[in-house]
N, C-alpha and C positions, 0 to 999 in steps of 0.2 A: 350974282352972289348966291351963294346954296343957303338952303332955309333947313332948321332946323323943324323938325317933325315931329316937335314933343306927343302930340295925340297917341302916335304910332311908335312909339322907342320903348322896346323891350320894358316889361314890370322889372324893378328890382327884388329880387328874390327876396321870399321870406326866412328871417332868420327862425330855427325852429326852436318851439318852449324846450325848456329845460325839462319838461317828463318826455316831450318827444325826444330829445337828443340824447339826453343819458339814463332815462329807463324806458327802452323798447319792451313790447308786452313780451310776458313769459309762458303765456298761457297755450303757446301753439308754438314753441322752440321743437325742433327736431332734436330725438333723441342720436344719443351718441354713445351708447353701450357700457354706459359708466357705473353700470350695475349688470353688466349682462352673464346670464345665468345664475344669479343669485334667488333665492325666495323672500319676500317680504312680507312680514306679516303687520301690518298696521290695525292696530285698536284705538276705536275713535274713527274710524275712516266712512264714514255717513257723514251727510252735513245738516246742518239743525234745521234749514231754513233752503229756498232754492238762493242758487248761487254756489259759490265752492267756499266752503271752509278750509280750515289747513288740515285735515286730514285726508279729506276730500281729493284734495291737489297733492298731497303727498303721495297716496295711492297712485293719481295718475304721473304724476314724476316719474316715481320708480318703475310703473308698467315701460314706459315710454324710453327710459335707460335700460329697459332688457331682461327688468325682474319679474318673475312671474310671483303675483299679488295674490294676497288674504285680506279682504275686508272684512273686518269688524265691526258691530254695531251693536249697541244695546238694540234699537229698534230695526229690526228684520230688515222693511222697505226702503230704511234709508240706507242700508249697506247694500242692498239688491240693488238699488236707483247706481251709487259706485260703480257697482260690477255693471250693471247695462253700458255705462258709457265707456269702460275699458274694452268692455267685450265689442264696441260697436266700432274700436281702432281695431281691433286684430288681437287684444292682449290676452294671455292665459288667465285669468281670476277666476276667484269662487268668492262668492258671502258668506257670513256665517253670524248670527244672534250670538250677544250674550251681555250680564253685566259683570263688568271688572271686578266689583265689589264682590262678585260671587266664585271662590274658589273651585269650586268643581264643574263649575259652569266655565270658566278659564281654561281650567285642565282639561276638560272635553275637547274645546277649539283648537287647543295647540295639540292634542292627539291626532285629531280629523285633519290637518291641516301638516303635521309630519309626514302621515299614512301618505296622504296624496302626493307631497310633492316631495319627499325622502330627507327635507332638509328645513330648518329653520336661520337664514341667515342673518336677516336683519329682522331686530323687532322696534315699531314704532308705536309710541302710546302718545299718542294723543287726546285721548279721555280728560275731559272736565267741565266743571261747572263755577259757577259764581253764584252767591248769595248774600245779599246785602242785610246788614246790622252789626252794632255795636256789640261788644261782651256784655253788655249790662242786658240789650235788647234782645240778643239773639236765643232760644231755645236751643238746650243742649240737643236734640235730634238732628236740626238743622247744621249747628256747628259739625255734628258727627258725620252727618250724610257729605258733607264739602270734605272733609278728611281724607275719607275712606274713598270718594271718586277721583278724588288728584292726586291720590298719595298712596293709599292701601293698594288703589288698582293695579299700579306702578309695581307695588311688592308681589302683588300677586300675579301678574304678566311674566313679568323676572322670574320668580317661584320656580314657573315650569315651562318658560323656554329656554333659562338657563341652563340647566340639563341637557337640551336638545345641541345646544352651543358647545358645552367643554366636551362633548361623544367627539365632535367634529374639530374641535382645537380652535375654533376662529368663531366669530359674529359682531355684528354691531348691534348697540341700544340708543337708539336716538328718542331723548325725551321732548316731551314738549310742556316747557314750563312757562315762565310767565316773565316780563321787565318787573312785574311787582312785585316777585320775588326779594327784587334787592333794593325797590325806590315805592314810596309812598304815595299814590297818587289821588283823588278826590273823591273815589268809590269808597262806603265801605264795606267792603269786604272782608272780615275779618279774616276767617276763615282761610280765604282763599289764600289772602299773605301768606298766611301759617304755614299751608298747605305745599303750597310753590315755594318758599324759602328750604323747607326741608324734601321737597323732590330735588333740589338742586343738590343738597348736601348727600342725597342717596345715590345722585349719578357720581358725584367723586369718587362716594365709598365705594359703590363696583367696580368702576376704572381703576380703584388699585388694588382693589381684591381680588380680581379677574386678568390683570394684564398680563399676568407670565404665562394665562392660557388661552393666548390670542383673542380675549372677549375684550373689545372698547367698550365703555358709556358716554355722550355727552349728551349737553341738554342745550335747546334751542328756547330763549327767551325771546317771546314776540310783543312790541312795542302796542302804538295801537295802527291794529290789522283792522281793514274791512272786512269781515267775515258776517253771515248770517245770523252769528252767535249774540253779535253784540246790539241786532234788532230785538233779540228776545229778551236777554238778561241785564243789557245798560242804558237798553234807551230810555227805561225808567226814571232815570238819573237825571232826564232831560228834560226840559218844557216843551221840546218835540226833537222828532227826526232831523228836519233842519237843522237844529243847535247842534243836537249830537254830535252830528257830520261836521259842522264848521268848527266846533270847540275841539276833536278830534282831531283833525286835521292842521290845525293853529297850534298843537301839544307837540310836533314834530318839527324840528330844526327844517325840513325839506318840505314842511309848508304841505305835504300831504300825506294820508293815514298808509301805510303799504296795504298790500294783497296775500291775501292764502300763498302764491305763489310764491313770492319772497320767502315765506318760511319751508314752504317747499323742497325750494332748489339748498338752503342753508342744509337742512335732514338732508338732501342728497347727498352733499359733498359731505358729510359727518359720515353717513353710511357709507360710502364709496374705501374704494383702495385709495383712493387721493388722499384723504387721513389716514392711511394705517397708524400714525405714527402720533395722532390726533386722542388725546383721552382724557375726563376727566373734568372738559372746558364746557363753561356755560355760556354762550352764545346772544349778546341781544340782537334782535334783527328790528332795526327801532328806529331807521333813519335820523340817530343820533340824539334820540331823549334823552336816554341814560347820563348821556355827556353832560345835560343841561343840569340834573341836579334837583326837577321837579316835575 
């Protein structure tokens, strides 16, 4: 009689988790020209901390679908560090310093940055900050300075690539605002609400002021993202790193916080010809917060 050989009988395969099976990493996707020949100019595109922020990973997005990249940066090195690792794929970028908040500092970069590459097609702003206190607590400077970097920036980017855009009859504006825009969450931040509620209402106002001359706006609302940003500005909020991460992560329906990259690929396909037809639309990329209601 034959013996069964439990020792020796094939392992039964592992079923794979749920971030294995249905979020495969994004961070090394081959590009597929879903931007190719377009310019991008992305403000905000340094990342605060090592690691990739979402402007960070936006930059390399769009290199990687075929656009040839403008990094922006308030601080010099962190837009240089950008451009080093584009340049070290093969992609065409430049850096270039400036602050949003500062108009002619703006209009300088999207000069330099037409000269060079003859076109402005897509502009991405992802410039911002966070500052925690109440109305009663907060100093009016501080309220102002949160304004004027998520929200003035935003007028002033627009200001004068705008321009650049109706010469040419076409471009995209992909913003990057906030899920707190539209939902209240445990920060306070007052400011920043204020701030992100009406960047949302200024990417409308463009998409309809602009659509009969082929210019889109939308704006990408990011849930809670892992990014570099929120070791600086919210870990505060936390009795450590630890909490942070697990209280974050426990705030998303899928049980984990998304990646720079998630908001990434969303500003792709906003920038892309895939939405021509796309304008106007506030986007959460939130693994289903928003839906919860807290």
């Amino acid at each position: 009689m034959a013996t069964t050989a439990h020792a020796s009988s094939p392992a039964e395969p592992v079923a794979p988790t749920a971030s294995a099976a249905h979020f495969p990493p994004l961070d090394a996707l081959p590009g597929r020209g879903r931007v190719a020949g377009k310019v991008a100019l992305v403000f905000g595109g340094g990342s605060s901390g090592p690691g990739w922020g979402n402007g960070k990973a936006a930059a390399m997005v769009y290199a990687r679908e075929g656009a040839r990249v403008a990094v922006v940066d308030i601080r010099r090195e962190a837009a240089e560090e950008t451009r080093a690792q584009l340049y070290a794929e093969g992609f065409d970028t430049e850096a270039y310093a400036a602050d949003v908040t500062d108009s002619a500092a703006v209009a300088d970069v999207v000069r330099r940055v037409h000269a060079r590459y003859g076109a402005i097609d897509i502009l991405h702003n992802n410039v911002g900050i966070t500052r925690m206190g109440s109305v009663v607590d907060m100093d009016e400077a501080t309220w102002q300075q949160v304004i004027d970097t998520n929200l003035t920036g935003v007028f002033l980017t627009c200001k004068h690539v705008v321009p650049v855009m109706l010469a040419r009859g076409r471009g995209a504006i992909v913003n990057i605002s906030s899920l707190a825009s539209q939902q209240i969450n445990s920060y306070p931040y007052t400011p920043y609400y204020a701030a992100k509620a009406g960047l949302n209402h200024l990417t409308r106002a463009l998409a309809v002021q602009y659509a009969a001359q082929g210019i889109r706006a939308n704006a990408v609302l990011p849930g809670v993202i892992d990014t570099p940003l929120i070791h600086q500005q919210i870990a505060g909020q936390f009795a450590s790193t630890e909490d942070m991460l697990r209280t974050r992560n426990a705030a998303s329906p899928m049980g984990r916080m998304g990646q720079a990259w998630d908001v990434a690929y969303t500003a792709l396909f906003l920038a892309s010809d895939e939405a021509r037809y796309v304008t106007g639309v506030c986007i959460p990329v939130d693994g289903g917060k928003a839906c919860t209601g807290k």
